[in-house]
C-alpha positions as a Markdown table, in Angstrom:
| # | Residue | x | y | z |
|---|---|---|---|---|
| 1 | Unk | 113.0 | 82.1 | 104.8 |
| 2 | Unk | 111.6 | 83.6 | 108.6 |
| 3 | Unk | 109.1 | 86.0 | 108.5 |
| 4 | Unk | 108.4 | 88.6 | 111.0 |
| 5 | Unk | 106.2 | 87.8 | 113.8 |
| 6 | Unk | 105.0 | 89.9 | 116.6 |
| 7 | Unk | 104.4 | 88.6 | 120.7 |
| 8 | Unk | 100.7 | 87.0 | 121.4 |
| 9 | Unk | 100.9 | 86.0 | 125.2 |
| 10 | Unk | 103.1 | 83.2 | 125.2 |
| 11 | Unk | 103.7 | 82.8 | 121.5 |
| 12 | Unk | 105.3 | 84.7 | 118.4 |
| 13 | Unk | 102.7 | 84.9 | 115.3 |
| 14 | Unk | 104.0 | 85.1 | 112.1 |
| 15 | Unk | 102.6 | 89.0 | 110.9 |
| 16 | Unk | 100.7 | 87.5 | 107.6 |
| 17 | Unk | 98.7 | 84.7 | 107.9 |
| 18 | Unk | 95.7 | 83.5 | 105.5 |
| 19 | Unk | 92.8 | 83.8 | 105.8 |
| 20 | Unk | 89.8 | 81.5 | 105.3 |
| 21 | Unk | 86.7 | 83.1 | 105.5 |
| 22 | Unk | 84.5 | 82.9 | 102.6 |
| 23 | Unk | 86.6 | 80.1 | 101.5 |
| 24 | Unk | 84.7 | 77.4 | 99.4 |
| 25 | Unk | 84.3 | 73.8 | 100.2 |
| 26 | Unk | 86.7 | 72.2 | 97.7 |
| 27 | Unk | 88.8 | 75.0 | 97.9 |
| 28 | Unk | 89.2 | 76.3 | 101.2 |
| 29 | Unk | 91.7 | 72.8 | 101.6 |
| 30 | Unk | 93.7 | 72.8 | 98.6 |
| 31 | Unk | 94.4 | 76.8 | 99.6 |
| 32 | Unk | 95.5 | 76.3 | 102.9 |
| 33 | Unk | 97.7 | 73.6 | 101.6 |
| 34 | Unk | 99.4 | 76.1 | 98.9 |
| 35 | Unk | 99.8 | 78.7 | 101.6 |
| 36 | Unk | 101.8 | 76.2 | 103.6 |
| 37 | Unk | 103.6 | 75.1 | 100.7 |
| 38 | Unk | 104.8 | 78.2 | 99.7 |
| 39 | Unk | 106.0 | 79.3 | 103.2 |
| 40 | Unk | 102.9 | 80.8 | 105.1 |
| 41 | Unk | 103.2 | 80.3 | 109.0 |
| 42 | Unk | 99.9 | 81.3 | 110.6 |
| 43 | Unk | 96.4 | 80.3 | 109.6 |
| 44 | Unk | 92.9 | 81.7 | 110.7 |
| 45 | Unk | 90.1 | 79.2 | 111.1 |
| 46 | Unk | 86.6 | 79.7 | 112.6 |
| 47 | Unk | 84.4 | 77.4 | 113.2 |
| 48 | Unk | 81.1 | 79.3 | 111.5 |
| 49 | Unk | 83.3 | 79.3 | 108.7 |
| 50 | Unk | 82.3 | 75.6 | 108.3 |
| 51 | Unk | 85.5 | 74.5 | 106.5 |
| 52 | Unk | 87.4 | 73.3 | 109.4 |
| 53 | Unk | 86.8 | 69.5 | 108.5 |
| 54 | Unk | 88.4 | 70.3 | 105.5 |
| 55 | Unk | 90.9 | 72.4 | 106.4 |
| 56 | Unk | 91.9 | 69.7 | 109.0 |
| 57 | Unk | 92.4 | 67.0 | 106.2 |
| 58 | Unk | 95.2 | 69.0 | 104.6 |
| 59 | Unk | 97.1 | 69.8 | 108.5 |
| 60 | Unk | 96.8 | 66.1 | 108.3 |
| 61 | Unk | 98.4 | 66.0 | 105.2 |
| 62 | Unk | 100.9 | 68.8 | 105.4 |
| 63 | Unk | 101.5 | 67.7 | 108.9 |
| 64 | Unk | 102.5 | 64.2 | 107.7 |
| 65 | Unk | 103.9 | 63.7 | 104.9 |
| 66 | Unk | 104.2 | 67.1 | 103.9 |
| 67 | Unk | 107.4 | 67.2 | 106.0 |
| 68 | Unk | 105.8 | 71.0 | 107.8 |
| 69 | Unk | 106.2 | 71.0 | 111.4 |
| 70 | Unk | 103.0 | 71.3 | 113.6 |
| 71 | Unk | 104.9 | 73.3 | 116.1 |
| 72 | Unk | 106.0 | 76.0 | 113.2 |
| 73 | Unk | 102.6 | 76.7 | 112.3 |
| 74 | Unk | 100.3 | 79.3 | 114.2 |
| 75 | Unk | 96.9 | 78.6 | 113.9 |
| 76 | Unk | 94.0 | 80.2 | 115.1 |
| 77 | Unk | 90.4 | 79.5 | 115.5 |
| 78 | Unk | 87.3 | 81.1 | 117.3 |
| 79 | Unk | 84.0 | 80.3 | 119.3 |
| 80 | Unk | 81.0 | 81.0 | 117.5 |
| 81 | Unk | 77.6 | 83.2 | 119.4 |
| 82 | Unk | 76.1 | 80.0 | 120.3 |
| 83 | Unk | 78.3 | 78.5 | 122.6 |
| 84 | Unk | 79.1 | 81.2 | 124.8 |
| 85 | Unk | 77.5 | 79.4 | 127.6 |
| 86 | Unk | 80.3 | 77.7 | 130.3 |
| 87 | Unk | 78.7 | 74.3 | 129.3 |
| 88 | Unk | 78.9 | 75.0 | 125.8 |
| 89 | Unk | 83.0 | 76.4 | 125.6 |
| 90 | Unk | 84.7 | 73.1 | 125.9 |
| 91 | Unk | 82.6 | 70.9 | 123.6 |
| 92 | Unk | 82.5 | 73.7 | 120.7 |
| 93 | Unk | 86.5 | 74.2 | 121.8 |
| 94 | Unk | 86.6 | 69.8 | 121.3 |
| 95 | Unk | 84.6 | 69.8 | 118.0 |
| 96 | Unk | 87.2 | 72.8 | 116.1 |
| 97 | Unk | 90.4 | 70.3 | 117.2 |
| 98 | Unk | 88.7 | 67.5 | 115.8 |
| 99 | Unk | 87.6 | 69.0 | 112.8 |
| 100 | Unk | 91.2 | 70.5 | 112.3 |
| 101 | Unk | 92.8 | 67.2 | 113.5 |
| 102 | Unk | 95.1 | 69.4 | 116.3 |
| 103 | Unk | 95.5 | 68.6 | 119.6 |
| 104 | Unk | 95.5 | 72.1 | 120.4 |
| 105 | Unk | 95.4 | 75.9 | 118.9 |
| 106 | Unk | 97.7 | 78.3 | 119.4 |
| 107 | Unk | 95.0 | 81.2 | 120.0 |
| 108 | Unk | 91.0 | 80.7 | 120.4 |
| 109 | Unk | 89.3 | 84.0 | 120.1 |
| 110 | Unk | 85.6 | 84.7 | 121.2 |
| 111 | Unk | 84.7 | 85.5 | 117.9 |
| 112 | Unk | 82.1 | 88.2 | 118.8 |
| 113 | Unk | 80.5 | 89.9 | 122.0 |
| 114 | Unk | 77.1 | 88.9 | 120.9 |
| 115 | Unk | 75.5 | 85.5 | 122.3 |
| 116 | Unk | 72.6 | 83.9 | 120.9 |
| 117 | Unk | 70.7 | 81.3 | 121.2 |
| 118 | Unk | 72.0 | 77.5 | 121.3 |
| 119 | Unk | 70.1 | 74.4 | 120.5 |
| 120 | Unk | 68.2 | 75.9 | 117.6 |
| 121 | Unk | 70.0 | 73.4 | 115.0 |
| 122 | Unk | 71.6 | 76.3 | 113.2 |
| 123 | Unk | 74.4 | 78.8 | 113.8 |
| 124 | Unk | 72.5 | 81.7 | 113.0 |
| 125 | Unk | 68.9 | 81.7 | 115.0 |
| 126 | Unk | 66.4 | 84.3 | 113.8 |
| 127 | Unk | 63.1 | 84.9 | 114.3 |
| 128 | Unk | 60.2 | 85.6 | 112.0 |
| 129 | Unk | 61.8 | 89.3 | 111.4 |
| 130 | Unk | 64.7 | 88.0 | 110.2 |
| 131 | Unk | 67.0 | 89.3 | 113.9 |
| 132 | Unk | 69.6 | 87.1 | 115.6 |
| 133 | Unk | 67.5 | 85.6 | 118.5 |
| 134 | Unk | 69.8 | 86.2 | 121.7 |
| 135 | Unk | 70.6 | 84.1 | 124.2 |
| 136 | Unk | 67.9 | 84.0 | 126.5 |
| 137 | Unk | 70.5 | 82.8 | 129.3 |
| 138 | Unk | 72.5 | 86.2 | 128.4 |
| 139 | Unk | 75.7 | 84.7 | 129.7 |
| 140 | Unk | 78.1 | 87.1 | 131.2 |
| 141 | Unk | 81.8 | 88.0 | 129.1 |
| 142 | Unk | 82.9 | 86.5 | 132.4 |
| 143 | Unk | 81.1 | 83.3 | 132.6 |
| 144 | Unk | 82.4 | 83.0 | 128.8 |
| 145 | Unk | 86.0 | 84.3 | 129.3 |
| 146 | Unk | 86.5 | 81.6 | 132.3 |
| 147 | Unk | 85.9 | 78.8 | 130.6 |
| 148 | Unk | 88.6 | 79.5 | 128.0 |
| 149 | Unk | 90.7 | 80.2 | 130.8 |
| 150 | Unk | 90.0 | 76.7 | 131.5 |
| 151 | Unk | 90.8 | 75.4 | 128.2 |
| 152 | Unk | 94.4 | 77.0 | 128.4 |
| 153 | Unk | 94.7 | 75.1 | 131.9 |
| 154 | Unk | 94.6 | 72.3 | 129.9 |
| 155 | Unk | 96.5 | 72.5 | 127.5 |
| 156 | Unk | 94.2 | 73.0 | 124.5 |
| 157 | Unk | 94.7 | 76.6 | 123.8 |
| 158 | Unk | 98.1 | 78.2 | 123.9 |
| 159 | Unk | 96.8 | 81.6 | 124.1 |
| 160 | Unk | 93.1 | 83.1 | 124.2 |
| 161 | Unk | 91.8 | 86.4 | 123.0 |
| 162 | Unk | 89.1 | 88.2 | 121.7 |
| 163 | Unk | 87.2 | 89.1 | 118.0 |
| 164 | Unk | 85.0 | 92.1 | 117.2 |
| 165 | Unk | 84.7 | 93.7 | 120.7 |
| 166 | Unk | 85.1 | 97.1 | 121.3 |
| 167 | Unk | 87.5 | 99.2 | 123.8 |
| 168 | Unk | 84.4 | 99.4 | 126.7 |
| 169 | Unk | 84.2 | 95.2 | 126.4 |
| 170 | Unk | 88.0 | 94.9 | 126.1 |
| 171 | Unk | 88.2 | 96.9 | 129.4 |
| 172 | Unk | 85.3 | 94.5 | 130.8 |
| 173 | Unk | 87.3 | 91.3 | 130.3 |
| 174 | Unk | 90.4 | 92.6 | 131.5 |
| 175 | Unk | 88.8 | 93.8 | 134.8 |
| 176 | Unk | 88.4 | 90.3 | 135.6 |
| 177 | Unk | 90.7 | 87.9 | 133.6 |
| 178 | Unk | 93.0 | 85.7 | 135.4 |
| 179 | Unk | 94.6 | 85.0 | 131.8 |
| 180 | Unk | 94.2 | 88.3 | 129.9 |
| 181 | Unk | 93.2 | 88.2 | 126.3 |
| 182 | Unk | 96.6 | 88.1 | 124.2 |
| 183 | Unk | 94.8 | 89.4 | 121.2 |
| 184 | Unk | 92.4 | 91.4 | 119.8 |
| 185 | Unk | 91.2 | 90.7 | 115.7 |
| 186 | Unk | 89.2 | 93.2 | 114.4 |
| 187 | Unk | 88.7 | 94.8 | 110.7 |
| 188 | Unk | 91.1 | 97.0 | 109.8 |
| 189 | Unk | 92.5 | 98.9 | 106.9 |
| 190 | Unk | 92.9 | 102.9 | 105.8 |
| 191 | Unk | 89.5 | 103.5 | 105.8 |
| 192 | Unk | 89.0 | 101.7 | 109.2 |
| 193 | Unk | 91.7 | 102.9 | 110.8 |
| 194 | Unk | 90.9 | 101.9 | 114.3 |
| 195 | Unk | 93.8 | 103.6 | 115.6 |
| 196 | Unk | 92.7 | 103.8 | 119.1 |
| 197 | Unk | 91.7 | 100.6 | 118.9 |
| 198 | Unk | 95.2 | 100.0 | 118.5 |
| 199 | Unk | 97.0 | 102.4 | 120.7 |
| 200 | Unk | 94.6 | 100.5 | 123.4 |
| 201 | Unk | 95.8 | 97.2 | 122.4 |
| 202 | Unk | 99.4 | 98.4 | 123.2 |
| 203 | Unk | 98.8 | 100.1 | 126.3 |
| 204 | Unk | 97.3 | 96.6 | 127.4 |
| 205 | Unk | 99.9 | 94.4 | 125.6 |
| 206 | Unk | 97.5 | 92.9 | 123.6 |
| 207 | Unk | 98.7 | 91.6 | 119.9 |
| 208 | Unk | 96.4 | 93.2 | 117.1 |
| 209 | Unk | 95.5 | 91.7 | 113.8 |
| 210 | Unk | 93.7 | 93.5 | 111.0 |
| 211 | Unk | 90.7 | 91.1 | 109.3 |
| 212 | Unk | 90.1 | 92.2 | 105.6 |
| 213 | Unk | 92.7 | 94.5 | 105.2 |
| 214 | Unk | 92.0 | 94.9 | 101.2 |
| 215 | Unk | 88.5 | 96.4 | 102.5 |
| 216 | Unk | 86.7 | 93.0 | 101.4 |
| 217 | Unk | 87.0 | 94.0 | 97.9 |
| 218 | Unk | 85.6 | 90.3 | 96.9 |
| 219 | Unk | 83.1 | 89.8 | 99.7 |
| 220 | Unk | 79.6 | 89.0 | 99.3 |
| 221 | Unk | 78.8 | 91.5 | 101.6 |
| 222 | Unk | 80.5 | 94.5 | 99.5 |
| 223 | Unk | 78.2 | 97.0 | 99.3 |
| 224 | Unk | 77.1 | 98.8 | 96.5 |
| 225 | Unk | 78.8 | 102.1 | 97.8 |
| 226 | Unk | 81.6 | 100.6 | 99.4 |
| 227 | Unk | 85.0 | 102.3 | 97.3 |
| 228 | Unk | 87.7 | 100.0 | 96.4 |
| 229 | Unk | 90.6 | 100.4 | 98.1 |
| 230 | Unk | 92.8 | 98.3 | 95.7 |
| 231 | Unk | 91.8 | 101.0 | 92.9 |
| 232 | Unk | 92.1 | 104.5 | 95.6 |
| 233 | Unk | 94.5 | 107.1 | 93.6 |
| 234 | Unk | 96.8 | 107.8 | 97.0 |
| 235 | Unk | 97.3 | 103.7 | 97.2 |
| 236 | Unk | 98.4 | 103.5 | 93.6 |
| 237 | Unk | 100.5 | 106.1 | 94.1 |
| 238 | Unk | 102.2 | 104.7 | 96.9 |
| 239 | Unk | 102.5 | 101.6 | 95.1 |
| 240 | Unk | 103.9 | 103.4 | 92.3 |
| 241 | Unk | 106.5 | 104.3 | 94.6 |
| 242 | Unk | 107.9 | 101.3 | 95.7 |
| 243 | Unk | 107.3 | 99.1 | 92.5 |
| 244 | Unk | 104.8 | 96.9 | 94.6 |
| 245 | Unk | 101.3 | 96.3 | 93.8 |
| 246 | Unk | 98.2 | 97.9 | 96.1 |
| 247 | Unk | 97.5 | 94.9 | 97.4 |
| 248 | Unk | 100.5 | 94.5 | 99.2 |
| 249 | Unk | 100.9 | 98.4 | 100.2 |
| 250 | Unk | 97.5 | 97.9 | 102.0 |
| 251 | Unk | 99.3 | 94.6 | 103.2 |
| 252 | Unk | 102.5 | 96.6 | 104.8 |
| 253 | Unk | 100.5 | 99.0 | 106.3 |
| 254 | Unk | 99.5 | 96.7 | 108.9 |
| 255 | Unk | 102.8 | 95.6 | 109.2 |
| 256 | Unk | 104.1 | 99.0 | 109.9 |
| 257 | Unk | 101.6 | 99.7 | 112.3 |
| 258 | Unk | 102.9 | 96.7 | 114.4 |
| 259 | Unk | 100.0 | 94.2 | 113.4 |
| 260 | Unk | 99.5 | 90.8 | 112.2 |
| 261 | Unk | 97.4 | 90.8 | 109.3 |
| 262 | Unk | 95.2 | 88.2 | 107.8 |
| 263 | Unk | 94.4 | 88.1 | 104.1 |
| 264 | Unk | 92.9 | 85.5 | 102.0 |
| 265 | Unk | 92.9 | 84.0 | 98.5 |
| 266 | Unk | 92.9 | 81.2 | 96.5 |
| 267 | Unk | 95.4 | 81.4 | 94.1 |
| 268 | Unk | 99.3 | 80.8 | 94.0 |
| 269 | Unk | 100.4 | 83.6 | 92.6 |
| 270 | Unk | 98.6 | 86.2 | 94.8 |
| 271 | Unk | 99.4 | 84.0 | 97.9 |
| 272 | Unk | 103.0 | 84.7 | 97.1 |
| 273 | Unk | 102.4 | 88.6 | 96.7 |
| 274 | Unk | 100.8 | 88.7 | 99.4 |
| 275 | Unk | 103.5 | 87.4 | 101.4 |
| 276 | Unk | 106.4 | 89.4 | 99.7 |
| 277 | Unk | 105.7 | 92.3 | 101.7 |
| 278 | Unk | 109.1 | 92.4 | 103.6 |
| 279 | Unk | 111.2 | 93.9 | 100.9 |
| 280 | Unk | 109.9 | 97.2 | 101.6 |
| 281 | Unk | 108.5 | 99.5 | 104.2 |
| 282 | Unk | 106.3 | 102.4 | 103.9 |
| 283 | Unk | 107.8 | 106.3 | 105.1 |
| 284 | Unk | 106.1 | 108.4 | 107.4 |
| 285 | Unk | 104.7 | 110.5 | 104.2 |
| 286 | Unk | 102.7 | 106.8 | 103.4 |
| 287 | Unk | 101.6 | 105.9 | 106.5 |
| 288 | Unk | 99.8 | 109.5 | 107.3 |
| 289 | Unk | 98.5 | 109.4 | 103.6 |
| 290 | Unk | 97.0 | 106.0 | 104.5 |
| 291 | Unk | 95.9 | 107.0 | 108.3 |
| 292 | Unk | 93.8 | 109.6 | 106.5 |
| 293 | Unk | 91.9 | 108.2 | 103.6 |
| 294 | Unk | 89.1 | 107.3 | 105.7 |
| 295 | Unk | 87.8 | 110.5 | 105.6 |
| 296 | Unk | 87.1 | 110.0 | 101.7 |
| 297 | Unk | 84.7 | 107.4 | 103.3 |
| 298 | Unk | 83.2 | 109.9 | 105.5 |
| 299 | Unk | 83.9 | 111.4 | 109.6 |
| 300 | Unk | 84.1 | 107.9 | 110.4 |
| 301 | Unk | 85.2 | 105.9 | 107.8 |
| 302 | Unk | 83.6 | 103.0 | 106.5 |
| 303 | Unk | 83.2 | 99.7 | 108.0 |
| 304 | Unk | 82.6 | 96.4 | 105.5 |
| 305 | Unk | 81.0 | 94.3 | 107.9 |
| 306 | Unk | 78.7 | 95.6 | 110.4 |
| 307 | Unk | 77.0 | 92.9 | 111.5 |
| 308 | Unk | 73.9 | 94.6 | 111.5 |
| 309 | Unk | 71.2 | 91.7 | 112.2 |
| 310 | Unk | 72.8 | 91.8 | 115.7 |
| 311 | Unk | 72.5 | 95.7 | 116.3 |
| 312 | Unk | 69.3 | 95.0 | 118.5 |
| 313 | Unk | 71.6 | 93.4 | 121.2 |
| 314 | Unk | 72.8 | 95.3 | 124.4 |
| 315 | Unk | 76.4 | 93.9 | 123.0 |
| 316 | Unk | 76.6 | 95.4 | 119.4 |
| 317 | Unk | 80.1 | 96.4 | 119.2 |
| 318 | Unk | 80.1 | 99.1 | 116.8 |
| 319 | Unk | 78.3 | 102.8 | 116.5 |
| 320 | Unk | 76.4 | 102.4 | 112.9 |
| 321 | Unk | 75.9 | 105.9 | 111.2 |
């Protein structure tokens, strides 16, 4: 069966792909290689996720004799805050194909606008306060953006794109991009919104694709006021409507909006829910329902990952209340 995909630069992307954040090491492989099994098209890596070693035996695999062609498979991966310096962009771009045994990636996303500091033998450098310590080089979006550029020129990224940043950074980038970002990733879900977000992504042509669109409901960094989406009287009722569970209405509602969406799980069976999503579509009635439920969260919603060690930087994407 084809699913749905939506344009990213010079690509099509398949509108649900998994996700594997959070996923564990002797799981994170055998998940991807379900999701593939069972007709999933578009993966998201990163490398601070620190599975992509793992994640690359079972491309390897599915790649081989799995009989799954390399070329029908979108994957995605992104540079981490400590390698936003030009000299750093190629080798960290070098070590995510050779961990995920590919000889290139469809899309490589600058996972957030925060750099910090390299060469402290750890992804995340703090200090004795417990805050991200930034890059004292403070290299430019620019400096950053054109050596991806440079990675496209040769061949190791199809398309390139951007994670986390907000509409002022997007603008930044795109003032001086030779190759503009073909993507934006960001969180996303009813009570997140991020509609303008959006409606600037499709002024600019840029694809859009919702991270934890369930609202994280298994996340270690749920917080302890955080409402569960999955369990919101308006979603049930919505899924009542259709005969789908909440899990996918959530699911469609990115669909609907025109995004790719990226979800995550382990098992089988939920895979395969969370995948049958094209058998319905959600009504106008639905989709203002959902647009609105934020303000059950509050004015301005509510946002499960804020990032918040890194609010000290002049780059912090996000307004915190």
């Amino acid at each position: 069966m084809s699913y749905p995909t939506i344009k990213c630069g010079v690509s099509e992307m398949p509108v649900v792909g998994l996700g594997t954040w959070q996923s564990k090491p002797g799981v994170v492989g055998a998940a991807v290689e379900k999701a593939l099994s069972s007709g999933y098209k578009h993966i998201d890596c990163a490398h601070v996720y620190q599975n992509e070693a793992e994640i690359g035996e079972s491309f390897s695999k599915m790649f081989g004799e799995g009989g799954i062609k390399r070329e029908d498979i979108f994957i995605t991966s992104k540079l981490w805050n400590t390698f936003h310096r030009a000299d750093e962009v190629e080798a960290a771009c070098n070590t995510t194909l050779k961990n995920l045994q590919l000889d290139y990636l469809d899309l490589y996303l600058i996972h957030w606008p925060i750099a910090t500091e390299p060469g402290k033998g750890t992804l995340f450098p703090v200090d004795d306060n417990n805050l991200a310590i930034l890059d004292s080089k403070a290299p430019a979006f620019a400096e950053t953006w054109c050596a991806l550029e440079k990675l496209v020129e040769a061949g190791k990224c199809k398309n390139i794109g951007l994670s986390n940043f907000n509409i002022a950074q997007i603008e930044e980038v795109l003032s001086f991009a030779k190759i503009k970002p073909a993507n934006l990733q960001v969180e996303s879900h009813p009570h997140l919104p991020n509609l303008e977000l959006l409606e600037f992504c499709k002024k600019h042509g840029m694809s859009f694709v919702a991270y934890s669109p369930l609202g994280n409901p298994g996340s270690v960094f749920r917080k302890e006021d955080q409402a569960n989406l999955l369990q919101d009287e308006d979603v049930l009722k919505i899924a009542q409507k259709h005969g789908v569970s909440a899990g996918q209405v959530l699911i469609r509602y990115q669909v609907d909006k025109g995004n790719a969406v990226i979800v995550k799980s382990g098992k089988l069976s939920r895979m395969k829910e969370n995948l049958d999503v094209f058998q319905f579509s959600l009504d106008s009635s639905d989709m203002d329902c959902l647009h609105n439920l934020y303000k059950k969260a509050g004015p301005n919603g509510y946002r499960a990952f804020d990032f918040r060690t890194y609010s000290h930087s002049p780059y912090f994407p996000f307004e915190l209340d």
